[in-house]
Every structure is written in C-alpha cells, then in structure tokens.
N, C-alpha and C positions, 0 to 999 in steps of 0.2 A: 437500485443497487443489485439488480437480481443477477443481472447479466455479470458485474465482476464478481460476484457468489459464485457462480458456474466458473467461472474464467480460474480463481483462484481452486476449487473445486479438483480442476484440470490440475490441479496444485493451486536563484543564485543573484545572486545582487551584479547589477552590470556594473562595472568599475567605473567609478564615479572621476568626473573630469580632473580633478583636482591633485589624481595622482603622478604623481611625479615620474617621468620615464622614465629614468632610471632603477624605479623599485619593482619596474616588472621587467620579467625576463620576454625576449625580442616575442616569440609567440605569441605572448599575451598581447604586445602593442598589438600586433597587425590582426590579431583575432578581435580586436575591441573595435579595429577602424573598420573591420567588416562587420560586424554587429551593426555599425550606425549609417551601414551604407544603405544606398536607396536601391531597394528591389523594384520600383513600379514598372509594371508590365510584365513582371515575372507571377507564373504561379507557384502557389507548394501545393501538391496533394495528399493530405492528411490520412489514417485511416483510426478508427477510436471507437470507445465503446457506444452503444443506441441507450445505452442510460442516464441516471443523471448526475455522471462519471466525464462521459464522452458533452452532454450540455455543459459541464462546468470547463471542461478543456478549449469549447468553442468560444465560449463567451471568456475569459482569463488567459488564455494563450495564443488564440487564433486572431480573435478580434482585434486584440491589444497587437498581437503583432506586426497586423494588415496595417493601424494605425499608425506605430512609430516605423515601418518599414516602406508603406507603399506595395507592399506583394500581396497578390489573391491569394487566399485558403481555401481549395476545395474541399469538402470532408466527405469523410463514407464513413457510415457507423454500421458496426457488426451485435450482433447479442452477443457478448460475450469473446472471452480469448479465443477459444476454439474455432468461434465463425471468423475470426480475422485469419487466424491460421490456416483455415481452410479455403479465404477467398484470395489468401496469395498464393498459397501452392495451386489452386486452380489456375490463376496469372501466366503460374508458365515463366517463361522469359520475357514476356508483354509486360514494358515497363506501364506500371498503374500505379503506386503509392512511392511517396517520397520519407514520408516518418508513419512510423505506428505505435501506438499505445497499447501496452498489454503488458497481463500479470509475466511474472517470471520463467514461469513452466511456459509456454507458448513461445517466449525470446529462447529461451534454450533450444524448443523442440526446430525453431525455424534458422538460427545457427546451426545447429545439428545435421538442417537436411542442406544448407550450405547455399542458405536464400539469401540471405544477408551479407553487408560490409559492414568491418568497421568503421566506426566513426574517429576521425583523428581530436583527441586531446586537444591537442595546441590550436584548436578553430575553435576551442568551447570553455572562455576566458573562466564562465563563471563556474567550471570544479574547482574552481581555488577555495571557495567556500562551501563548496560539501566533501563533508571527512571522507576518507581515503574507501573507509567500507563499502560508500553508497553508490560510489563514483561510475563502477562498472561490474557487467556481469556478463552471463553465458558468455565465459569465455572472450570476453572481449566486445561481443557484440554489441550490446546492451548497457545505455548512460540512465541509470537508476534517477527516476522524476520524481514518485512519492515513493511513503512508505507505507501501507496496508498496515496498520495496528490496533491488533487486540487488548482491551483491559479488562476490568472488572465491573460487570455491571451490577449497582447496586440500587436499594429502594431510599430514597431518601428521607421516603416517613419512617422505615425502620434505623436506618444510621445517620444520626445529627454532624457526623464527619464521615469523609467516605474512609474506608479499609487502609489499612497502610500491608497487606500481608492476605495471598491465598488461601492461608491457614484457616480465615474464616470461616469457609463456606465446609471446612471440617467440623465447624462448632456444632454441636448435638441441639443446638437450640435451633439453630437453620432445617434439622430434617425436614424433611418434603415442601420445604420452601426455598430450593435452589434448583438451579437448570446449567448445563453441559451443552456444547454441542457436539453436534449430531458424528456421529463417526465417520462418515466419506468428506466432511470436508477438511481441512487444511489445522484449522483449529483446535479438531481431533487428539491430531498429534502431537500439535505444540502444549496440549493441555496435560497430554504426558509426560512431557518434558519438566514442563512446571511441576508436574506433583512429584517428578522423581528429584527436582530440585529441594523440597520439600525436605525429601528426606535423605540427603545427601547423593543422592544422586547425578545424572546427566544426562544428557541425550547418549552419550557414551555408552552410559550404565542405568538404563530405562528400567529394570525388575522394580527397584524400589520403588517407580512411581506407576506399576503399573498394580503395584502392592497396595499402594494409598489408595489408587482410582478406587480399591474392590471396595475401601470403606464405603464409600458414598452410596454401593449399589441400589440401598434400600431406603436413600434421601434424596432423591434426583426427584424431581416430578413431573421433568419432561425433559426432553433432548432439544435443543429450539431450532428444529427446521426451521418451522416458519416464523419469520423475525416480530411478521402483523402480531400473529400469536402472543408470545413474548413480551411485545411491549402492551398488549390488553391486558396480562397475565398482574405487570404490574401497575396496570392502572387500576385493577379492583383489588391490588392489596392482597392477589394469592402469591407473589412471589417476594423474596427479601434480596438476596443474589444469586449471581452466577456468571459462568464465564468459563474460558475462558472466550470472550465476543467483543464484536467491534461495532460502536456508534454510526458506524456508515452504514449497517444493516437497518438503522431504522431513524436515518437522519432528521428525517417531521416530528417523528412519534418525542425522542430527546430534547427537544426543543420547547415540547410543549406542558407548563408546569405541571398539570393535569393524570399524566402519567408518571408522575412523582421517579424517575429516572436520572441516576449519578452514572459517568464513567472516572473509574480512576485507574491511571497509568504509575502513580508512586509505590507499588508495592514495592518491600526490599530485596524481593526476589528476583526484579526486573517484571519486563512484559514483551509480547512474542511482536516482533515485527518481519514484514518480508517487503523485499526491496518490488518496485514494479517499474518496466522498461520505457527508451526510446529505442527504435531501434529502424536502421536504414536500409529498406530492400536495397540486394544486389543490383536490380532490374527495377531504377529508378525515371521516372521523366527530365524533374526535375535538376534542377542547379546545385552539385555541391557545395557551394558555398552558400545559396540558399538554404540548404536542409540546413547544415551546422549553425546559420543565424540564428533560425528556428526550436530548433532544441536548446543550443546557448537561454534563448529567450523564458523558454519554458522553467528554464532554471537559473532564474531573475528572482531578489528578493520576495519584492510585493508581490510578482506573479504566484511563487511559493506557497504564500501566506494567503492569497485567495484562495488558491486553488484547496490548501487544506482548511479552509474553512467553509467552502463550501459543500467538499465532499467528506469531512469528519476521518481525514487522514492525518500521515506523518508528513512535512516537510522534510526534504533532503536538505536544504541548503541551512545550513547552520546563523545564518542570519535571517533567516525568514521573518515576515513582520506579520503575524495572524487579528487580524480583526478583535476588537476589545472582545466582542460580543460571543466569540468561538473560544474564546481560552479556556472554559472549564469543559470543551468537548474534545480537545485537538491536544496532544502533547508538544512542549513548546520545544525547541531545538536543546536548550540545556537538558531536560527530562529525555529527551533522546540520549541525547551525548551520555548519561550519565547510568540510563535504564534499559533501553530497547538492548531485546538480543534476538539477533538472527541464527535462525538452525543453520546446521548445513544440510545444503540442499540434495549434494552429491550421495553425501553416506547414509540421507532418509530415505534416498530413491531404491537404496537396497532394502531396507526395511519399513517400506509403508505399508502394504499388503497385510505383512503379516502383523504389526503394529494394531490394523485396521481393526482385523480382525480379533485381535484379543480384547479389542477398547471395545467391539460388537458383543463380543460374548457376557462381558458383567454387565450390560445394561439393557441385555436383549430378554431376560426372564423377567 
C-alpha cells in the first residue's frame, strides 16, 4: 500500500440478460452487446500500481476480463501515481497505455497537461449503478473505480463496540493513547475538516477545527507515518484510537486477531472518502471499444466487491457484492450512500499549504 500512500500523498453490475429492451435507453443496448463481444487477438495495455493495489487489479479485473472477453492484458506497474504520471508524460505522443489507474491528483494533473480523452458514457453501461458523484472527475477525464476511505481506527480490547462519533478520541481518558496522521498526507487535511465539523464548522469555515485539533496537542502519541508502527503500537496495548486512517494501510496487520484492530466508517459525522481514477491516454495503441469494455468491466458488481475487499477500499458501484469475510473492514455501498463525504478537491488546492502548515505547527513542539 506504500506506493498509493505516496500516490494519494501527491494528494458495476453488467446488465443481466433478463432485462427487457425496452427499459434501457438505445446506449445502453449497444454498450452491453459490446461488453459481451469477443476481443480475442486484441490486446489492452494496462498501466497500475506495483503494489498490492495494482496485484489486486490484475488478478479481479484483468484476469477476469481476459476470460469472459478473449483479449490480452498487458500491464506495467509504476510505484506509485507520480511514477505513472511521469512514465506517460515521458511517452510523448508514443502510443504506450490504453487504461491507467491512479489517485485523483495524478488524473487531474494529466488532463491538465492535455494527455488524456474522454471516455464516452454511453460505452460504459455499468454507471447506471454508481451514484452520479462517483461517476466522473478531473474534469471529465476520469470514470471514478474505487473509493480511498478513511475511518476510525480503534482497539478492540479497549471498546466492546466500535465508536459511533469522532468525539472520542477528545475523551480525556484517551490522552496519549491516540494517533493522527502525519501532516503531508491527504488525511491531514480531511482530519481538519472533521474536527471543524465537530464543532460546527466546515471545510468552508476550518477555524473551528483547526481550534479543536490544538485540544489534542498534548494527547497525541504519535503521528502514524509508519502504518507497521501503528499497527504494533496496538498490538501491545499502547494505543486505544485514532484516525483519521484507512485499513488499506495495513491490510495483514487488520486481519489478524492478534493486533486486536476495529475500523469503523458509522460515525455521525460521516467519513472522508476520495474518488480514484480510470482514465484513457490521448496517445493510445489500443481499440476504443476495447478500452471502454475494459473499464465497463472494472465497474461490474462482483469485480467491485473483490476488488474492495481485497484492497480494504470503497466500492463505487452501489450494488457491489463484498465477500462475507471483508464486511467489518470495507464500508458497504449503503454506509457510502448514506456517510462518505468527499472534500472539494478544487478549493483545498487553494489552501492546502497553508492548511499544512498550521496542522505542522500544534503537533510539531
């Protein structure tokens, strides 16, 4: 998970036979009869993360696709958004990738320099079943796959149910047994958000929560760079919660009873999610109607519902079908629908810096 730590740092169910023609509109027919057509002897060339972000996409998206379609997946994995970003602006206008995986900030920064096409809607049957928020971003370029979601992480020998409220980790009885992260990444900020929600606040109007953060200065016991850290922290029992962090930083470690480890996504204040991309070089090899099968594919129910379960993310597609065994790690599409909030990405970009900066100063003495 190191490599979407850095990346983020940087900042669908197939329509089943049965439906009646008439109840979809003509796009969807002829987007569904190319979904089920046969690619063989066509390749896609992938490009995805070298962790075990980019292996869960191989094995749940590529694999599975190669099988129900007949087409080769070539892949190339990068460390991280940045190295993807940087080996297609080295490309040039040398078609080399057909789809890429990558956090948000990297899908903006590569629309921005006008590397990219949109992908057409009416080829990608299955957004009918992810809500409108998830559907697209940077500016169009970019069909939102998973969601990157932070909760609350808590010890589960200290709380016989997890948290329902932020508020906790204010309790006086927590001092210097809770952890924050670290200021340069992403979480940072949305943890400012939260605490100015707190107290009536908003990403709007940040003072108040930048007010609350100063409570904690002197109950923090650690900032958790390192995630290994962190989950050792509670497995000897020196830590109770914290957050605001996400289970995909230390997907072994939560799994295993030993580290005595809860996440929970039901607080009532919600919890921070951020959308992460497909998104289709300009300067592609590949078959347009290949890519869009492809992506289509990626946001297929049960593909959804692997893929967040393997990688301790959000599902987009609001039908997603997550593994018995990942539901108390993975928030289910209702608990989305009803909790996740996304920042805005536009008007943090004006104040992250200095956001950074103040979150640096109360926890730097």
């Amino acid at each position: 998970m190191q490599s979407i730590k850095r990346g983020r740092r940087d900042a669908l169910k197939t329509i089943g036979a049965g439906l009646a023609a008439s109840v979809l509109p003509a796009p969807f027919i002829a987007a569904r009869a190319q979904q089920t057509q046969n690619f063989s002897g066509k390749t896609l060339r992938l490009l995805t993360w070298s962790d075990d972000t980019g292996l869960a996409a191989l094995k749940n998206i590529a694999a599975t696709f190669t099988a129900k379609t007949g087409a080769k997946v070539i892949a190339d994995r990068a460390d991280g958004t940045s190295g993807m970003v940087a080996k297609l602006k080295a490309a040039g206008d040398k078609p080399q990738y057909d789809v890429i995986t990558l956090a948000g900030v990297g899908a903006s920064g590569l629309a921005d320099a006008g590397l990219l096409t949109k992908p057409d809607p009416d080829k990608l049957p299955n957004l009918k079943d992810v809500p409108a928020s998830y559907r697209s971003g940077a500016n169009g370029f970019g069909v939102g796959y998973l969601l990157w979601t932070d909760g609350l992480i808590y010890s589960t020998t200290t709380f016989k149910q997890a948290p329902t409220t932020y508020e906790t980790m204010w309790d006086p009885k927590y001092a210097g047994r809770i952890f924050l992260p670290p200021p340069e990444w992403v979480e940072a900020v949305d943890m400012a958000i939260i605490a100015a929600r707190l107290d009536g606040g908003s990403q709007q109007n940040i003072e108040p929560g930048f007010k609350k953060l100063a409570q904690l200065k002197d109950r923090v016991m650690t900032l958790g760079e390192n995630p290994n850290q962190v989950a050792d922290l509670f497995r000897t029992g020196s830590l109770d919660i914290g957050g605001i962090y996400s289970p995909a930083f230390f997907p072994d470690a939560i799994r295993k009873p030993e580290y005595k480890m809860g996440v929970t996504y039901g607080m009532k204040e919600g919890f921070a999610a951020q959308l992460m991309f497909t998104v289709i070089p300009k300067a592609h090899p590949g078959d347009i109607d290949l890519i869009h099968a492809f992506i289509n594919h990626s946001l297929d129910a049960g593909v959804q519902g692997k893929m967040a379960a393997d990688v301790l993310n959000g599902p987009v597609n609001s039908k997603a079908v997550i593994p018995q065994q990942s539901l108390a790690l993975v928030p289910s599409p209702k608990l989305i629908a009803d909790k996740a909030i996304l920042h805005d990405d536009k008007a943090l970009a004006a104040v992250h810096d200095q956001w950074i900066k103040r979150y640096t100063e109360i926890f730097s003495a």
